[in-house]
C-alpha positions, 0 to 999 in steps of 0.5 A: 741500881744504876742511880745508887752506883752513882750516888755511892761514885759520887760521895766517895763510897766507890773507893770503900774497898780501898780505903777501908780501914783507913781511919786517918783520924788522930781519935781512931789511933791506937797510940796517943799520936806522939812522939817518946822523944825528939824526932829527927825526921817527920817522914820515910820514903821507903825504896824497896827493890822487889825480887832480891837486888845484888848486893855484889854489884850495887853497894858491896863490890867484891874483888875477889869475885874477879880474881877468882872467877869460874873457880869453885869456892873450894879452890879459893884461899875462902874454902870454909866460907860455906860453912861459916859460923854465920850460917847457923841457925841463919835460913829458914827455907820454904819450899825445895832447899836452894844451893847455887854451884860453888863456882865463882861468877865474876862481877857482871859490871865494873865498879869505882870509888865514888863521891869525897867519901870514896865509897865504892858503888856499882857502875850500875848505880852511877847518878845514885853513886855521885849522891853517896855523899848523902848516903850511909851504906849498911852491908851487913844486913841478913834475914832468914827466908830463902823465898821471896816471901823474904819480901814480908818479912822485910817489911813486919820482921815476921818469917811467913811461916810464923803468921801475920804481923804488922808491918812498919809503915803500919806501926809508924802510922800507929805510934804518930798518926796524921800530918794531913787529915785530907791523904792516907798517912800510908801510901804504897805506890808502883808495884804489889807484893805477890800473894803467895810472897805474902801479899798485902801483909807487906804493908798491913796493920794486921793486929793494929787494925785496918785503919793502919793498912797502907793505902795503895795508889796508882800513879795515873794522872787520868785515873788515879782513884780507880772507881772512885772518880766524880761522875760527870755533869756533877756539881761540887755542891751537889756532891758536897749535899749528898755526902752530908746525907750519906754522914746522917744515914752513916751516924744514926747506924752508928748510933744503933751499933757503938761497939762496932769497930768495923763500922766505924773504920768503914765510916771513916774510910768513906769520910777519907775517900770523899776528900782524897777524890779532890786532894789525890788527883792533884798530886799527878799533876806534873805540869807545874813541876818545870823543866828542872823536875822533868830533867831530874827525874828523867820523865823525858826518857821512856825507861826512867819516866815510870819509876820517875814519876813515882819518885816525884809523886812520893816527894810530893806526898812527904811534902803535903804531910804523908808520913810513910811511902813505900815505893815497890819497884820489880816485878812486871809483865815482861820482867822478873825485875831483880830476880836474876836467876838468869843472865844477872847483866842484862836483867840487873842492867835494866832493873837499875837503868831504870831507878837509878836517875830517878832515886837520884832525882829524889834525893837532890830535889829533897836536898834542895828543897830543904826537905832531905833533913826532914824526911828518911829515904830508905833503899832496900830489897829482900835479900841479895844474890850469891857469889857463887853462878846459878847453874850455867845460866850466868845468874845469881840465886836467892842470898839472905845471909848477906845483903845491902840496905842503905838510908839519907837523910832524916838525921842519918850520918852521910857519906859512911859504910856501916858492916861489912861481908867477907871476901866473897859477899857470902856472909854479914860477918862484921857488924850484922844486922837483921832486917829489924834493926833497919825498923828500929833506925826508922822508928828512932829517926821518927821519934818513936820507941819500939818497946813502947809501941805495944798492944793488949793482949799482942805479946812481941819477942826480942828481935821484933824489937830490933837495935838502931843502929848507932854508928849511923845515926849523926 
């Protein structure tokens, strides 16, 4: 037994469970591989802030919220603001009905007229600030989960109370397929959905197939492919024969089962496995990066260095071919990460102390490198938090009807706002988007058609398509 362990260790089957699915190559897609159109952008670096980021004090500061803070809404000139025509048929809530006190809670930090564009951002967000000449702010986005299983449906469209869907990253990897035969087209790296927020249905190919599912990787030099590292004392052409074996026994099984879809995914995942044992781990291999990298994305600080390193890890990945990934920052073992049901200052503080430097890093070295032109950066939570202070506990609760999104580069517009909320942050009111529209930008950058990415038998409606937004595209 422990002989076969080995061998399977050894030719890449140990890391079947991770890769399974992952068919990666151009003849498994369900698509033809190609773009409807000319694409503006080759890749997506999708930043997703898990718990529900405070659009308030990140990318729409509202003044209001000072002036008249510790007021109830009603005492405000914004009294019907909770009865807006935007409320209706907007949330659908899963579980207990959530409704925060009408009390104002100021700005939990300051804010500034940043960059030549003047757009205001968040003190909290100053390195990402002094990039937003680079970036167009949409604040105007909304959703109708009030849970955080607003998570998934950020990511496939799909409220979770209406099943399964695939997910953007999956559809992307559907419609166009492999730059680099020798890496998962689909990365997630950092942090995990949790399961009753949907789980892995955030990054599945669902209907697609599990040859589309998003790989998950952990940033660790010593370990990156868990299970699946070579076992000591082997050579690389003792490895190589037994591979070639493993292909043999693997295609006279296929040979007695043609039909079998699962079986051909799990052959080509053990196929993928096998070459990502040496072209992974070389992705974490920062040394080379110099002093520069280091000082850009804050690897020297203990509280910027985690999600730092993933940031690099993702420009690294984009510029070997990687067509999707997902960077999850949030939840931890000691942190509701951006749930800030309590004490938004401190937690919403740190949350951001610790991704600011680091996206910032991300977008200059793409810039510098040429790469920002060709490669999508996304920024995006599942929803935002509301105006109004959570019981007395000086935090906000969960907000979907408004909340903030922002892209760059991948022939985005730089330097512009794009919708706006009312006074106080309640509401999109001008320009609204749902969280599909966003999928739609994406695709467009990408060359890719939603209406044309479809697949017998799976009949989508209307907002699954989703709207590009216009205004933003350059």
């Amino acid at each position: 037994m422990n002989n076969r362990r080995a061998f399977l260790s050894r030719t890449g089957m140990g890391v079947a469970g991770m890769a399974l699915g992952a068919m990666f190559h151009r003849d498994a897609l369900g698509a033809d591989g190609k773009p409807h159109f000319a694409p503006k952008a080759k890749s997506v670096i999708w930043l997703f802030m898990q718990g529900g980021a405070s659009h308030l004090e990140t990318f729409d500061p509202k003044p209001a919220l000072n002036k008249y803070g510790g007021m109830t809404i009603d005492e405000t000139p914004y009294a019907d603001v909770l009865n807006s025509k935007y409320k209706k048929n907007t949330v659908l809530f899963t579980g207990r009905e959530r409704r925060s006190s009408p009390r104002i809670l100021p700005l939990q930090t300051g804010y500034r007229k940043r960059g030549q564009s003047g757009i205001e951002v968040s003190d909290w967000f100053s390195h990402v600030g002094d990039c937003i000449d680079d970036i167009s702010v949409i604040r105007s986005m909304w959703t109708t989960d009030n849970n955080h299983a607003a998570q998934t449906q950020f990511h496939t469209g799909r409220h979770i109370f209406e099943g399964n869907f695939p997910s953007l990253g999956s559809w992307i990897h559907y419609g166009l397929g492999s730059l680099n035969d020798n890496l998962p087209q689909f990365v997630v790296l950092g942090g995990r959905i949790m399961p009753h927020d949907g789980g892995p249905a955030g990054y599945s190919g669902d209907y697609l197939g599990p040859q589309h599912n998003g790989i998950l990787l952990d940033v660790n030099p010593q370990n990156p492919l868990p299970f699946a590292a070579p076992v000591d004392g082997v050579f690389k052409e003792e490895q190589e024969a037994e591979f070639r074996l493993l292909q043999k026994f693997n295609r006279m099984e296929a040979a007695q089962h043609p039909d079998d879809a699962a079986l051909q995914a799990r052959i080509k995942s053990y196929e993928l496995a096998f070459r990502m044992q040496t072209s992974v781990p070389e992705l974490f291999k920062f040394a080379g990066e110099g002093t520069n990298a280091r000082k850009l994305y804050g690897l020297d600080n203990n509280v910027t260095r985690p999600f730092g390193e993933i940031c690099l890890t993702a420009r690294r990945l984009v510029e070997r071919g990687v067509r999707f990934v997902e960077l999850i920052h949030g939840y931890s073992t000691d942190t509701l990460g951006w749930d800030a049901h309590f004490d938004i200052k401190k937690l919403h503080g740190r949350t951001c102390s610790e991704v600011d430097q680091p996206i910032a890093g991300l977008l200059r070295d793409l810039k510098q490198r040429g790469l920002l032109d060709e490669t999508l950066v996304v920024w995006g939570t599942e929803f935002g938090r509301t105006p109004g202070v959570e019981g007395s506990t000086l935090g906000r609760d969960h907000h979907p009807t408004a909340f903030s999104c922002w892209m760059a580069g991948g022939g985005i517009k730089s330097g512009v706002v794009h919708g706006a909320t009312d006074e106080l942050g309640y509401h999109a009111v001008e320009n609204r988007h749902y969280v599909t529209d966003l999928h739609a930008t994406v695709l467009n950058q990408l060359g890719l058609d939603p209406r044309r990415l479809s697949v017998p038998g799976r009949q989508r409606i209307e907002i699954d398509y989703g709207h590009k937004i216009a205004e933003i595209i350059a």
